[in-house]
C-alpha positions as CSV (number, residue, x, y, z in Angstrom):
1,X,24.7,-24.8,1.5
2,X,22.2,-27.5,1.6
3,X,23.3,-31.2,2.5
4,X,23.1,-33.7,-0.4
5,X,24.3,-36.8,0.8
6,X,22.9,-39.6,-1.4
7,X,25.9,-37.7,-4.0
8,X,28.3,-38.9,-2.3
9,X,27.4,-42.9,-2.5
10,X,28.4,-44.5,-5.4
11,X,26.5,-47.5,-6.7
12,X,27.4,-50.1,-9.7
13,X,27.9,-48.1,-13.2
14,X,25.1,-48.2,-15.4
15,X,22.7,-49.3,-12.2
16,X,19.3,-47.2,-12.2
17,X,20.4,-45.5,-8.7
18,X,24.2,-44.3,-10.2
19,X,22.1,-43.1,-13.3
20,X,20.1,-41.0,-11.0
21,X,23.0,-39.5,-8.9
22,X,25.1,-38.7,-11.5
23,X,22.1,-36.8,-12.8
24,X,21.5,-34.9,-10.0
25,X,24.9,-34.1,-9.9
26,X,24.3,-32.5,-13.4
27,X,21.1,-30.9,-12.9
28,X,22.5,-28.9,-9.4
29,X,26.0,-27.9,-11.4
30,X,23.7,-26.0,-13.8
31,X,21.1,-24.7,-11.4
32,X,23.8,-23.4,-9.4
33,X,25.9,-21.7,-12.4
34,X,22.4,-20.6,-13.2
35,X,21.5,-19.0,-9.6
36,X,24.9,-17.6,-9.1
37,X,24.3,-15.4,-12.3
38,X,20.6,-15.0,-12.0
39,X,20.9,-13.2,-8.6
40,X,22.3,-9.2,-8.3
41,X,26.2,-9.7,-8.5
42,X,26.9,-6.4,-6.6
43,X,25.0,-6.0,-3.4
44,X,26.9,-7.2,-0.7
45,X,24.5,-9.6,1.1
46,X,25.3,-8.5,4.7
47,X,23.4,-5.7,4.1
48,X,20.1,-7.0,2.2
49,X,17.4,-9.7,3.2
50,X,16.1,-12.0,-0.6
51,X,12.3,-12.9,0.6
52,X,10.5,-15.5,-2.1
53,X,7.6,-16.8,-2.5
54,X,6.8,-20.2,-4.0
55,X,3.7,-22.2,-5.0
56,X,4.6,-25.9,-4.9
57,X,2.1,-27.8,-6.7
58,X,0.2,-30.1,-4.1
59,X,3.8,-30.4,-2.2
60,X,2.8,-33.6,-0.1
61,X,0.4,-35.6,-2.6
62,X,1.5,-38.8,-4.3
63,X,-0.1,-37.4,-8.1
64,X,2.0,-39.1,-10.6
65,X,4.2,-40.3,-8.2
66,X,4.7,-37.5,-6.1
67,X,8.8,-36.6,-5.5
68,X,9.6,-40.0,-5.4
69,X,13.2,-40.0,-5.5
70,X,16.0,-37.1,-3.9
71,X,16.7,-35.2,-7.3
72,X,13.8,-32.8,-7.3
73,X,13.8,-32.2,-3.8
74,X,17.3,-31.4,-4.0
75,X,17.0,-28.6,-6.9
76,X,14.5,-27.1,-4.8
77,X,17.1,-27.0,-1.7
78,X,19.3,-25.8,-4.0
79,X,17.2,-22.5,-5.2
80,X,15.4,-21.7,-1.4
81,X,19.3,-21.8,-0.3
82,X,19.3,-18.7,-2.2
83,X,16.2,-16.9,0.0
84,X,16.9,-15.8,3.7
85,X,12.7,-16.8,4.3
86,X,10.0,-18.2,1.4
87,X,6.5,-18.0,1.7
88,X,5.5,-21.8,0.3
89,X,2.0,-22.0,-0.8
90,X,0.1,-25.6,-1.8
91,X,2.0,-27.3,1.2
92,X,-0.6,-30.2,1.9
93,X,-1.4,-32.0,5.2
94,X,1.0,-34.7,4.7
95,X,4.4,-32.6,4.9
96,X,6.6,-35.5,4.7
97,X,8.3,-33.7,1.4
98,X,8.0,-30.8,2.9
99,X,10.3,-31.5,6.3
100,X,12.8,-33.8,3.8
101,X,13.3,-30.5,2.0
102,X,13.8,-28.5,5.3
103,X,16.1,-30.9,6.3
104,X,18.4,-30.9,3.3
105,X,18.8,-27.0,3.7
106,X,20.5,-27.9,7.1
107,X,20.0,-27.2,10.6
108,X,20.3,-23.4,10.2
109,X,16.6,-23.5,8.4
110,X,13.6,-23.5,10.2
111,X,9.8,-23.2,9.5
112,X,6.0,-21.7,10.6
113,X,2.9,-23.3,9.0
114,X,-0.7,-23.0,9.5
115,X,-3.0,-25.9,10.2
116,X,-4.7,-27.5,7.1
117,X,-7.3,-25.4,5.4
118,X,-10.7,-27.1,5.4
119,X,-13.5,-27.2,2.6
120,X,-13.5,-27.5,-1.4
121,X,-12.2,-24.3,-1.6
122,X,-8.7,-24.9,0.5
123,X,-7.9,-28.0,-1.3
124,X,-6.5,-29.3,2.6
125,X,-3.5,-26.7,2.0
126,X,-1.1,-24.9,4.6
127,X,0.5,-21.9,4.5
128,X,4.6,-22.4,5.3
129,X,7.7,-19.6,6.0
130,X,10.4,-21.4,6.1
131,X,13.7,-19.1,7.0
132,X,17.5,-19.3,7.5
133,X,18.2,-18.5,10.9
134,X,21.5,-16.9,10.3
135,X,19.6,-14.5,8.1
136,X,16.8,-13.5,10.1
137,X,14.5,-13.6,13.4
138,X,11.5,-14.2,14.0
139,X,10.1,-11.9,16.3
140,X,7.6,-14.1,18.1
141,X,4.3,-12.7,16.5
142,X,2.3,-15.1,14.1
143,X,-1.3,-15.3,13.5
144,X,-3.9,-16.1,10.8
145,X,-5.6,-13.2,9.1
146,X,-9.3,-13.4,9.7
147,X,-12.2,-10.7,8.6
148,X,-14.4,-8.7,11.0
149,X,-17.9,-8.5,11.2
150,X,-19.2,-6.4,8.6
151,X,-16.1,-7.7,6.2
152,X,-16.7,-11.3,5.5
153,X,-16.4,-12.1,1.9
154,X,-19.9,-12.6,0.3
155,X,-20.2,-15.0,-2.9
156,X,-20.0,-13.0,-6.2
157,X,-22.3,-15.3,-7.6
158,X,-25.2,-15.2,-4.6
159,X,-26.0,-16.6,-1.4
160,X,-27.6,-20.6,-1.5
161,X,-30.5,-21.3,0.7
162,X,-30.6,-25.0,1.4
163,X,-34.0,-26.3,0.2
164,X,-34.5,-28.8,2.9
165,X,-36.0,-29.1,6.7
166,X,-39.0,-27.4,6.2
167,X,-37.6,-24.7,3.5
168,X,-39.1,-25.1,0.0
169,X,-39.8,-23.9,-3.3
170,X,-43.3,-23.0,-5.2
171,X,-43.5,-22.7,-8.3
172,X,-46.5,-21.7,-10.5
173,X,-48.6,-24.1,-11.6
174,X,-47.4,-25.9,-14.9
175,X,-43.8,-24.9,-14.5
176,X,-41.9,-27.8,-15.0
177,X,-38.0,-26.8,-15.0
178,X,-36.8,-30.0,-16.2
179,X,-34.4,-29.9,-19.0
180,X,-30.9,-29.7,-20.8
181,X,-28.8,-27.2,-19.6
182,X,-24.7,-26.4,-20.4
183,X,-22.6,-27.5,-17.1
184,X,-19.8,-29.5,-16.4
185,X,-19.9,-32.7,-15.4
186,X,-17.5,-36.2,-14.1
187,X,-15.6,-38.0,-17.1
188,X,-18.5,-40.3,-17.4
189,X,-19.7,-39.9,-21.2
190,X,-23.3,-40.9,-20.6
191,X,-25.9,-42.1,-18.0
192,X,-25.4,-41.1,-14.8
193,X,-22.8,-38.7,-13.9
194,X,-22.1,-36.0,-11.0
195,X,-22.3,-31.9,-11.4
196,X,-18.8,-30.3,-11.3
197,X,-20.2,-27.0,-11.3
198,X,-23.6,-25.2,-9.7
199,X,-26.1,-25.2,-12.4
200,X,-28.4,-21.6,-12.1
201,X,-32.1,-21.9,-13.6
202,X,-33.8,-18.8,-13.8
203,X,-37.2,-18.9,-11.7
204,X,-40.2,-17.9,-13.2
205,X,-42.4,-14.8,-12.0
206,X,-44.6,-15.8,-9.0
207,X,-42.1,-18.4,-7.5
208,X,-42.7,-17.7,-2.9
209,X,-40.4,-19.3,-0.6
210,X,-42.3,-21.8,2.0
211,X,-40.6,-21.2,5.0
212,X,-39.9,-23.9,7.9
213,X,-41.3,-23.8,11.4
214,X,-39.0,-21.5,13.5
215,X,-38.3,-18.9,11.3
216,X,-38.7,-15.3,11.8
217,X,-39.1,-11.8,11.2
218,X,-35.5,-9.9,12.3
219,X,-35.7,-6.2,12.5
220,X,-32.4,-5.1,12.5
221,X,-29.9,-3.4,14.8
222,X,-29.8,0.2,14.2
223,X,-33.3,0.9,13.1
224,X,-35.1,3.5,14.7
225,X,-38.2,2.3,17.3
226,X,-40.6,3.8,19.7
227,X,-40.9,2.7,23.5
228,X,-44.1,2.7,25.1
229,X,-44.8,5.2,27.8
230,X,-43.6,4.4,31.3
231,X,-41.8,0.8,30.3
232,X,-38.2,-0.3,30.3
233,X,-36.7,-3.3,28.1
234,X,-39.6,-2.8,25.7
235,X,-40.6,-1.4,22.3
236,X,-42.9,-0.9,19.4
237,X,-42.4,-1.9,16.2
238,X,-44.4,-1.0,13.2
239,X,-44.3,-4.0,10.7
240,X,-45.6,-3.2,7.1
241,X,-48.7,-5.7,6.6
242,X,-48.7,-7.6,3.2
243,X,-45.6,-7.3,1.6
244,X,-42.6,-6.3,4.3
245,X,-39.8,-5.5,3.0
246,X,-36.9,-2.5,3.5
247,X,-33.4,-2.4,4.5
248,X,-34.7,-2.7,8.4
249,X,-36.0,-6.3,8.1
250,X,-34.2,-9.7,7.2
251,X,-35.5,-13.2,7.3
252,X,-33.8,-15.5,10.1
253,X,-33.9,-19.1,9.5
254,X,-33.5,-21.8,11.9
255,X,-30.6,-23.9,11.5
256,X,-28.0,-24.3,8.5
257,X,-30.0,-22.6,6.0
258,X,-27.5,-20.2,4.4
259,X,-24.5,-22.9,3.2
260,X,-22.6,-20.1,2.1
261,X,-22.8,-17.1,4.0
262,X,-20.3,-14.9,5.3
263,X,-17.6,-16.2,4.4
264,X,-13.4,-16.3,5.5
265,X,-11.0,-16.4,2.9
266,X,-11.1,-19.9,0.9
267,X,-7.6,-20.1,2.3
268,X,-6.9,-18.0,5.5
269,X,-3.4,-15.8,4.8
270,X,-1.3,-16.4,7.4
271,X,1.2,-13.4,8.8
272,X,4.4,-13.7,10.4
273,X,7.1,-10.8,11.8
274,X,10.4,-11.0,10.9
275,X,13.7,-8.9,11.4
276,X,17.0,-8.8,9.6
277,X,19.2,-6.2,10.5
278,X,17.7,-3.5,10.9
279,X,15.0,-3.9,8.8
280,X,11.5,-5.2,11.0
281,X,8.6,-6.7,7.9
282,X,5.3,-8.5,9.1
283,X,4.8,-10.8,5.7
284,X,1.0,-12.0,5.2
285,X,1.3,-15.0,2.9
286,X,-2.0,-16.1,0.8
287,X,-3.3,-18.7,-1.8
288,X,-6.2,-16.7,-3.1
289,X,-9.2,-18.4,-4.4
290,X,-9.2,-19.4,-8.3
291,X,-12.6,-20.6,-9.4
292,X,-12.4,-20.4,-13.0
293,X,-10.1,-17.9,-15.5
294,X,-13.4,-17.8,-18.1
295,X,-16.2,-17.3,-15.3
296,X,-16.8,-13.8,-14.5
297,X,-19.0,-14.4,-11.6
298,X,-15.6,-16.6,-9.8
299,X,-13.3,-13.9,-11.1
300,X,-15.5,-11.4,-9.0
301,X,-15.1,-14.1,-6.2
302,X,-10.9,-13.8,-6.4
303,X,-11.1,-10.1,-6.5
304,X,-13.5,-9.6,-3.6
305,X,-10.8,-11.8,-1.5
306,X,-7.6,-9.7,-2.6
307,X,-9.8,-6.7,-1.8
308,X,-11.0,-7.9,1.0
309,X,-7.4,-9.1,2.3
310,X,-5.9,-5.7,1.3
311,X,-8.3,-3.5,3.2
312,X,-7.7,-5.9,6.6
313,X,-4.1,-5.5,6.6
314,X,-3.8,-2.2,5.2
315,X,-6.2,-1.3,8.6
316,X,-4.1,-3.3,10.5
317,X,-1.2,-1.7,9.6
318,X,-2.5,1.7,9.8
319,X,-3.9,1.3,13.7
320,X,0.0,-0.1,14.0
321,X,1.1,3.5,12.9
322,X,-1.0,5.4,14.5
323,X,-0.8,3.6,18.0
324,X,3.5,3.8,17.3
325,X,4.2,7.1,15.1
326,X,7.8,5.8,15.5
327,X,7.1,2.4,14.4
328,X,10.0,1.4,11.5
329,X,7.7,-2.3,10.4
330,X,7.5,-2.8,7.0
331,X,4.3,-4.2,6.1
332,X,3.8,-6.8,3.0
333,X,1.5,-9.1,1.2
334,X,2.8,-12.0,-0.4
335,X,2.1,-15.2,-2.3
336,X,-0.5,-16.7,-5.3
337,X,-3.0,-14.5,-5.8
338,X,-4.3,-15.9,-9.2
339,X,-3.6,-12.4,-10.9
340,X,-4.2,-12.6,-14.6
341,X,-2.3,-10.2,-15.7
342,X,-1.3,-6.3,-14.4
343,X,-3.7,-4.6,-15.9
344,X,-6.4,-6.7,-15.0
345,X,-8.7,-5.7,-11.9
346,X,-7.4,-8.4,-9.7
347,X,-4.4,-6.0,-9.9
348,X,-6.1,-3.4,-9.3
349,X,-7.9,-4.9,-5.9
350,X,-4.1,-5.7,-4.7
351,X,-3.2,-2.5,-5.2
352,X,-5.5,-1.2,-3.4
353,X,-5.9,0.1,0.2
354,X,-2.3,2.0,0.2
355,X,-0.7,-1.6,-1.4
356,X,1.9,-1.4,-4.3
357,X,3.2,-3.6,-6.0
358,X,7.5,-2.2,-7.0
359,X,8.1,-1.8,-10.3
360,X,10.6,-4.7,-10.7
361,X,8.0,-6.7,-10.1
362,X,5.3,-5.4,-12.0
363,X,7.9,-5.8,-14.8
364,X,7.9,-9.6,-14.6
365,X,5.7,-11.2,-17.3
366,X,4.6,-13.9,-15.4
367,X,5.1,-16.6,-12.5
368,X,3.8,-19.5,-14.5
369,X,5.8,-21.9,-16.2
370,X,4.4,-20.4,-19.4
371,X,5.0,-16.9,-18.3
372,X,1.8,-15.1,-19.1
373,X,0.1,-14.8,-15.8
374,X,1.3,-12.8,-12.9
375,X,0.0,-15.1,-10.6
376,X,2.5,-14.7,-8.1
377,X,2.9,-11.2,-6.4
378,X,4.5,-9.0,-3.6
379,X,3.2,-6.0,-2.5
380,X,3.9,-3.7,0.1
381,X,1.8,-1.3,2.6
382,X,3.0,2.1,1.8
383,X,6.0,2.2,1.3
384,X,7.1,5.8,1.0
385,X,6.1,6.2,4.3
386,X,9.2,7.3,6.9
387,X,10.1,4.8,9.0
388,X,12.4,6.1,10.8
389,X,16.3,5.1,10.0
390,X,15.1,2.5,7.9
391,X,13.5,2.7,4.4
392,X,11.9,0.6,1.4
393,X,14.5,-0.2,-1.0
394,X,14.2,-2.8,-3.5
395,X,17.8,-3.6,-4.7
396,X,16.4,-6.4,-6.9
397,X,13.2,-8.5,-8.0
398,X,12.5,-11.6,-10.5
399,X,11.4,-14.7,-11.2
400,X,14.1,-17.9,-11.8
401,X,12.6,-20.3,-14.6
402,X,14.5,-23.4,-13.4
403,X,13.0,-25.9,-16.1
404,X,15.8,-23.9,-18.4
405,X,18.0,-25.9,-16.6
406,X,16.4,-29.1,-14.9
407,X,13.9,-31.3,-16.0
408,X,14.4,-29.1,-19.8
409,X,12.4,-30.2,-22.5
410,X,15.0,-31.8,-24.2
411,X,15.2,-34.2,-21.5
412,X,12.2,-36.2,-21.8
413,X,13.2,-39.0,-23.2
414,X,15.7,-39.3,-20.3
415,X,12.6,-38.8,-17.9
416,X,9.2,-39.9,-19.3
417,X,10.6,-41.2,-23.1
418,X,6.3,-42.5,-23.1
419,X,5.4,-39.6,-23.2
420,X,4.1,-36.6,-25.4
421,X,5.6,-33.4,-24.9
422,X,2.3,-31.6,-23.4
423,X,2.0,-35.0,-20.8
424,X,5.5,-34.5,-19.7
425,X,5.2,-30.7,-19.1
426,X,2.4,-31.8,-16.6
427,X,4.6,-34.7,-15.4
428,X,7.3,-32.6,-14.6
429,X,5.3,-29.5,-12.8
430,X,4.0,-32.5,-10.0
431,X,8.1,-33.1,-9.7
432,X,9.1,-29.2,-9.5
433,X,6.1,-27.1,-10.2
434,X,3.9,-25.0,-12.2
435,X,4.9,-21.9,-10.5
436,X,8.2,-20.3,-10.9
437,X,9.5,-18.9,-8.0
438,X,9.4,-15.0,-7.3
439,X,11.8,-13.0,-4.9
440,X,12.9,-9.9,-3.9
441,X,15.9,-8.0,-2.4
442,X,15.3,-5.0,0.3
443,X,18.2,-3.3,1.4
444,X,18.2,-4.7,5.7
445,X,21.5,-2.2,7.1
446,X,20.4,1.5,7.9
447,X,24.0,2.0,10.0
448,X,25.5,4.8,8.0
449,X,21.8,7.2,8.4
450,X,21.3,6.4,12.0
451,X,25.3,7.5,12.2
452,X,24.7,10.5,10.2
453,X,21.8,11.5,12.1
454,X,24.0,11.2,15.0
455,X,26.9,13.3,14.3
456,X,24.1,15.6,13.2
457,X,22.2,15.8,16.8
């Protein structure tokens, strides 16, 4: 059980620090009442390993506060008690909040993170297992998941040349694209303000590309060439005259042209082995890139990713197989992946590349507070597949929607009584979070088959 020691100081009735422990006292009776009945009653827990997966909003920024005081920190001891390891997604640089909340778990907990994710894109995030010792092992192997050659994620919506160092645009005489066009901008109403968004104008017919000094013509790998009589280390290329173009050539450019080529995930997934009992998993956690729910062209952007994530591992896993036909390792994707819903094709690129996702999760509604996006997924590599004595067995799956209980609605005026109902749902979500967490419960004791198979030998 976690340690929750500021409960047991008692300060001057009515003071603003006895208000707040006798309110955490309240809020943890009814999470735990709540837990103890959320979670399957009859599994014996010997025999199972509960893996969750949690986004945290910005866990380790100071937004509206940050978790200033012990209470939230302490409901969310109180619900990762309940998971042998969580995958923790939005865990920023700072992990002061993080390592408090490790430390009320107790000494038994212990953690793997990622370094900080740089760029727009990874929002200076980490990727965190934290896991109960007496629960499970780690096995020593931990990595992040990077993309081969060939792989890297391309942008949905185009690759950006930089116009600058000798790289230009010409456009027909008289064009002038000057003009109003529909983007997003800063919070300024007027004058001069900053794009949130790329802004695309559409280039007129006869636009050419000046190109710097230093660039050149790259006839590709692969393409088939003559070598002149009697040389080595030589060849000849024919080269169309006038217009060259064809699958053989590409444009090189010196320097940093391309700003966004060839990409890595926005954040890189970050896998881990584990063992409990008898039951060996490698978990990939992620934090899949969102963009925008309304653009198509970023929606393209987060399924490429999950497609492009799901085809790596499922590879990985696959060589693992067929290098050990004995092998009994579970493999399984984890984490935010900005799914809209299951039908949508963001599904569809999870489950993909010999992923499913088990029913009991597929089931779930949604992961956000408002419980009509299933952000939040676990999927697993095959699972039907014989592993030896061991097998997949899901003996339980759900979300837990812990503002039923903690921080409620009906408490705001005890919170935030300044408040409108919509500002205090966003209050609260930077105390807790907008994610609810997910779990669920594999069956980790395969004793009675491997007996059975050896009375049977």
């Amino acid at each position: 059980m976690p340690s929750y020691r500021h409960l047991s100081k008692r300060h001057p009735a009515g003071s603003d620090a006895e208000i707040l422990r006798k309110r955490t006292i309240s809020g943890l009776r009814r999470l735990r009442t709540a837990l103890s009945a959320h979670f399957p009653q009859d599994i014996d827990r010997m025999t199972t390993v509960r893996i969750g997966t949690w986004n945290i909003r910005e866990f380790g920024n100071t937004k509206y506060g940050g978790r200033d005081t012990y209470e939230p920190l302490y409901y969310m001891a109180e619900i990762v008690s309940n998971f042998d390891i969580v995958a923790i997604q939005e865990v920023r640089g700072n992990m002061s909040e993080f390592l408090d909340l490790l430390e009320i778990l107790g000494p038994a907990w212990d953690y793997l993170a990622t370094d900080v994710t740089d760029g727009r894109a990874g929002n200076g995030e980490r990727m965190v297992f934290a896991f109960n010792r007496n629960r499970v092992r780690f096995r020593n192997i931990a990595g992040e998941l990077t993309l081969p050659d060939g792989k890297k994620i391309l942008a949905s919506f185009g690759e950006r040349i930089r116009l600058e160092n000798g790289i230009a645009l010409e456009l027909p005489d008289g064009t002038d694209l000057s003009g109003v066009y529909r983007a997003r901008s800063d919070k300024k109403s007027s004058g001069a303000v900053k794009l949130a968004e790329d802004v695309d104008i559409a280039l007129p017919a006869g636009t050419r590309l000046n190109l710097p000094d230093g660039s050149a013509l790259a006839v590709t790998r692969g393409t088939e060439v003559t070598r002149p009589p009697g040389t080595r280390g030589q060849v000849t290329l024919d080269v169309p005259q006038g217009e060259v173009v064809g699958e053989s050539f590409r444009l090189r450019f010196p320097g940093a042209a391309l700003d966004q080529s060839f990409k890595q995930f926005a954040r890189t997934p970050y896998l881990v082995s584990f063992q409990a009992g008898w039951l060996k998993i490698d978990l990939a956690t992620v934090h899949i890139y969102f963009g925008d729910n309304s653009d198509e062209k970023l929606l393209e952007q987060r399924k490429r990713e999950i497609a492009g994530l799901t085809e790596a591992l499922g590879k990985r896993a696959a060589k693992d197989m067929s290098d050990n036909p004995e092998s009994s390792v579970l493999t399984a994707v984890l984490g935010d992946f900005n799914i809209l819903s299951a039908k949508h094709e963001t599904m569809q690129a999870l489950e993909a590349n010999g992923f499913e996702v088990p029913e009991q999760i597929r089931a779930i509604p949604g992961s956000n507070v408002d419980k009509d996006k299933a952000y939040d997924q676990i999927a697993f590599w095959e699972p039907k597949r014989a592993r030896g004595y061991t097998r997949f067995e899901v003996r339980g799956a759900n979300v837990f929607d812990f503002y039923e209980h903690v921080y409620r609605l009906d408490e705001r005026t005890t919170y935030q009584p300044d408040r409108s109902e919509g500002s205090y749902k966003t209050w609260r979500t930077y105390k807790m979070s907008d994610h609810l967490p997910m779990w669920v419960e594999l069956t980790s004791d395969f004793s009675d088959a491997f007996i059975e198979a050896c009375d049977a030998s």
